[in-house]
Each structure stands twice: as C-alpha cells, then as structure tokens.
C-alpha positions in Angstrom: 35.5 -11.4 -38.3 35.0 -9.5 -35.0 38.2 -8.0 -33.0 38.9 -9.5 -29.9 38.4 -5.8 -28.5 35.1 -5.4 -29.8 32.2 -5.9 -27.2 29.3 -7.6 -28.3 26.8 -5.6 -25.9 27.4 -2.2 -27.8 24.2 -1.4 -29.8 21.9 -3.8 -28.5 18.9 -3.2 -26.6 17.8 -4.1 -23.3 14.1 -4.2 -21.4 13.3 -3.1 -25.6 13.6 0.8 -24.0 17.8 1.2 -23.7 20.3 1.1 -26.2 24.1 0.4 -24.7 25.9 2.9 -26.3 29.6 2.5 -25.0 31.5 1.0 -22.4 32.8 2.9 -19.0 34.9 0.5 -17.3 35.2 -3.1 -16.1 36.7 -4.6 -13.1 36.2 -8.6 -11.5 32.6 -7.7 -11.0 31.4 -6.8 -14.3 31.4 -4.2 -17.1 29.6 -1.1 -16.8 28.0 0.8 -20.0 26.4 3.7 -20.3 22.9 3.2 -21.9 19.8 5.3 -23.5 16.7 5.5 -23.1 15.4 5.1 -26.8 12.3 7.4 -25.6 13.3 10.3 -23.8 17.3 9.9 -24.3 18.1 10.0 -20.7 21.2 8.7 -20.4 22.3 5.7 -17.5 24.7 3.8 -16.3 23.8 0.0 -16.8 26.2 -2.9 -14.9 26.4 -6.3 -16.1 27.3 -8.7 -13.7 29.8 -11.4 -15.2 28.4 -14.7 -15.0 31.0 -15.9 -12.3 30.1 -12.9 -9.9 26.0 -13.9 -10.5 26.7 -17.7 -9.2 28.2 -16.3 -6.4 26.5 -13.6 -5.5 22.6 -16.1 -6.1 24.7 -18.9 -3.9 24.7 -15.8 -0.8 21.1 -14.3 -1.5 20.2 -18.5 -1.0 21.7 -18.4 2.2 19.7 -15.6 3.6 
C-alpha cells in the first residue's frame, strides 16, 4: 500500500527523455520537480500545473 506522502510522479518519465527525480516544492499552483535528462543528465526544474489551476488558467487563454 502506498503512503499518503509518497508522490506518484517520482521516477516516471516524461516527453520519454526526463526522469522526475524529486520534488522541490508545491504551492496552490502546482508542484515543482526537479527532472533529468536521461541523455545528457542535465538537470531541470519541471512544474506541473494542478488540474484546477489548468481549467482556469485554458478558461483565460479562451478569452484572449
């Protein structure tokens, strides 16, 4: 059974080139990991928008 602390998006891979490798923070927008580059391991900083924030923030890009 998983922890309720344990984040599902450590160790998985995103665009198939990055690897989330831990997490640096969260706040109301979203959670921000740092991520490798599989590659080359460069390291980044990757942000993922919570779900809420997204409707909101594709309801205002609408509007424009």
């Amino acid at each position: 059974m998983k922890s309720r602390h344990e984040d599902h998006f450590i160790g998985r891979y995103i665009f198939n080139d990055y690897r989330i490798n831990k997490k640096l923070d969260e706040g109301s927008f979203g959670k921000v990991y740092v991520a490798s580059n599989i590659k080359t391991n460069e390291l980044f900083a990757v942000k993922i928008v919570s779900n809420r924030m997204f409707i909101i923030l594709t309801f205002y890009k609408k509007d424009l």
